[in-house]
N, C-alpha and C positions, 0 to 999 in steps of 0.2 A: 294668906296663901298667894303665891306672888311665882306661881312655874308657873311653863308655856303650857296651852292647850293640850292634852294627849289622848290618843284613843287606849282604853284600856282593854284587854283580852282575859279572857276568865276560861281556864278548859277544863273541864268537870268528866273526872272519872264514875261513868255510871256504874252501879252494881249488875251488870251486864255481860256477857260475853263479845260487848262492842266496846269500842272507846268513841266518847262522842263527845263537840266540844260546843262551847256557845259562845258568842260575841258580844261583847259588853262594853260601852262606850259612853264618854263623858261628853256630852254636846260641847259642840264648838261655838253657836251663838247662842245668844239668849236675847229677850223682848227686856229691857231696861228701859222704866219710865222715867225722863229727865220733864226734870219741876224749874220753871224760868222765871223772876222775879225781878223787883228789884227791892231794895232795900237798904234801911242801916249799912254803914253810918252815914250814908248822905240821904236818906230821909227818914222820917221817924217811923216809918213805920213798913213793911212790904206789902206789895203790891204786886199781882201774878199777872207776867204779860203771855199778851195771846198775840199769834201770829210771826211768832220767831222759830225762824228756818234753822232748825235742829241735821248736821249733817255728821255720818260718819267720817271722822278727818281721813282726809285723800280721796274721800269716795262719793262727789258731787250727787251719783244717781243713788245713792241710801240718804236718802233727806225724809225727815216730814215736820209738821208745823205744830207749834203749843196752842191747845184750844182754848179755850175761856177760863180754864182751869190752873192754866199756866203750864202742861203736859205733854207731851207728846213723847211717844214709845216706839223707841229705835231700836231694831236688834246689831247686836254688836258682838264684838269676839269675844269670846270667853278666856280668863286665864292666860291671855298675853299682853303686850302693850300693845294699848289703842289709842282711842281719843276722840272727842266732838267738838266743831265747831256751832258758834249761834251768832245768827246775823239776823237785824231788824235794824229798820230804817231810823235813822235819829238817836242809834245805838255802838257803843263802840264793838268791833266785834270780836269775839271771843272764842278763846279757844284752849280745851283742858286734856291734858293728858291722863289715862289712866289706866289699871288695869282693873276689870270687871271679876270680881270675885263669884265663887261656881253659885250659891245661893245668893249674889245680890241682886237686886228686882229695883234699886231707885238710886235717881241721883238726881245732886240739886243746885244750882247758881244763881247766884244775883247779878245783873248787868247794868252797867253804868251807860250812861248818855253819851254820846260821840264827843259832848261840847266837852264835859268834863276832861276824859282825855286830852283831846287837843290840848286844853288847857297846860294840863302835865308836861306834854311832849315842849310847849313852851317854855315854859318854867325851864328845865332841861336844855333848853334852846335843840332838839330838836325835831326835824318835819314832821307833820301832820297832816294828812295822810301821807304814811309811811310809806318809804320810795326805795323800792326792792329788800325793805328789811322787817323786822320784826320787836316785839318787845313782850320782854316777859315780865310779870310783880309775881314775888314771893312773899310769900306770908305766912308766919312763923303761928300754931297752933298748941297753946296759948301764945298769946302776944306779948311779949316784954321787950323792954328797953336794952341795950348794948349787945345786940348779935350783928353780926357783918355779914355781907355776903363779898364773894367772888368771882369771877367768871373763871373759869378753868380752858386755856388754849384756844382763848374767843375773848373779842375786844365789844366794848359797847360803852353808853353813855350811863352812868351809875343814879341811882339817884333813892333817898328815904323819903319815908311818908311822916310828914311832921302831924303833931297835934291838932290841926287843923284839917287834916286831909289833904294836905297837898303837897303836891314832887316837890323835894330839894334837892338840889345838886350842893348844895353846902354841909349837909350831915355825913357825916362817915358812919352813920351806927344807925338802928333799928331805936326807933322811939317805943313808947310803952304800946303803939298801936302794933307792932311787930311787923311792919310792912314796906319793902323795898323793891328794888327790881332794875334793870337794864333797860334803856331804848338802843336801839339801830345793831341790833344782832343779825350776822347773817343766817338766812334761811337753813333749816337743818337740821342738829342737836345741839340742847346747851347745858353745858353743865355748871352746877355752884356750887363752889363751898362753902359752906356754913361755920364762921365763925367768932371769935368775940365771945362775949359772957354765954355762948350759943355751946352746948356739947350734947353729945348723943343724942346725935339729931338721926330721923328716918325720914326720906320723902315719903307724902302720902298721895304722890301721883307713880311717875314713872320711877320705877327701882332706881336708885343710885349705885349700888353692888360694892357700896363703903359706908360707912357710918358721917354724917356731915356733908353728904355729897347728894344731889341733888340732879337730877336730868328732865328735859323737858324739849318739847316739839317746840321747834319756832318756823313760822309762815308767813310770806310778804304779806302785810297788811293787817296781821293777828297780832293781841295782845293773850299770852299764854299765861295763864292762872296756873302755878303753882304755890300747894301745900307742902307743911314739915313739920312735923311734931318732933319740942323738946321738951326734956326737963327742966322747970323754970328755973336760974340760977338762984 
């Protein structure tokens, strides 16, 4: 289910000599607990951190922090596009677009280490910590070898994830890890399309409102996690 929020109205004709009617409505927020780790594939095993500052994207004062559990429970909009940032110290920070479906109750990420990033943005040859711009990785659900991405009326630094886990700026294509992405996007919306041995594709964050196309937040200083399910070729 992917419509905006709406209040629904219900008027009930009673067996009455009155007409009466009643209000019936689809909540607008909802308490969604997001699960904060880390994990595969760069260490063998996950691991739930505590103390990472869970905020509703754009809205510094909806924040709270994952317990010992790796948890912490935001409410957030229902049935439109939204999105959370997470920030913890020695971590790179992150940030996911999405839309909260009317019964979903959980969501869940793994965070990488600041170093590793950095790492990337070099490899790429570019800044670290990012200087009025943004960077998004995509990652294709399941993961296979030869999909492309593109940026759609937006420039940025291109770069795949080799077999090793790390940025290339020399592959043109999606290795069998199925993950690529952009540095130095301006702040905004970005769109991509998905192509190569890549077809009917859906984002599984922000609607693309095309088949292969792809949308997502980008924020000075964020790295924006988006998802895409395709059919493997």
């Amino acid at each position: 289910m992917r419509s905006v929020g709406r209040l629904l109205w219900l008027f009930a004709l009673w067996v009455l000599p009155i007409l009466g009617c009643n209000e019936v409505y689809t909540p607008t927020t909802a308490p969604i607990t997001v699960t904060v780790g880390t994990g595969p594939p760069l260490q063998s095993e996950r691991v739930l951190l505590e103390g990472v500052r869970v905020c509703e994207m754009d809205s510094p004062s909806n924040c709270e922090e994952t317990d010992a559990r790796g948890e912490a429970i935001l409410v957030l909009p229902v049935e439109r596009e939204t999105g959370f940032t997470l920030d913890k110290e020695g971590y790179a920070s992150w940030l996911v677009g999405t839309v909260i479906e009317a019964k979903q109750t959980t969501l869940g990420t793994n965070m990488v280490t600041a170093q590793h990033i950095a790492d990337g943005h070099d490899r790429v040859m570019s800044p670290y910590p990012m200087r009025g711009t943004g960077t998004v990785g995509l990652q294709l659900q399941p993961g296979f070898a030869g999909a492309t991405f593109e940026l759609v009326a937006a420039t940025g630094t291109a770069w795949y994830m080799d077999e090793d886990f790390n940025w290339s700026p020399d592959l043109t294509e999606t290795k069998s890890i199925g993950i690529g992405g952009f540095a130095e996007i301006t702040p905004g919306e970005a769109q991509v399309r998905v192509g190569g041995a890549a077809d009917g594709c859906i984002s599984l964050g922000w609607p693309g409102g095309e088949v292969n196309l792809i949308r997502a937040p980008i924020r000075e200083g964020y790295v924006t996690l988006a998802g895409v399910t395709c059919p493997p070729p």
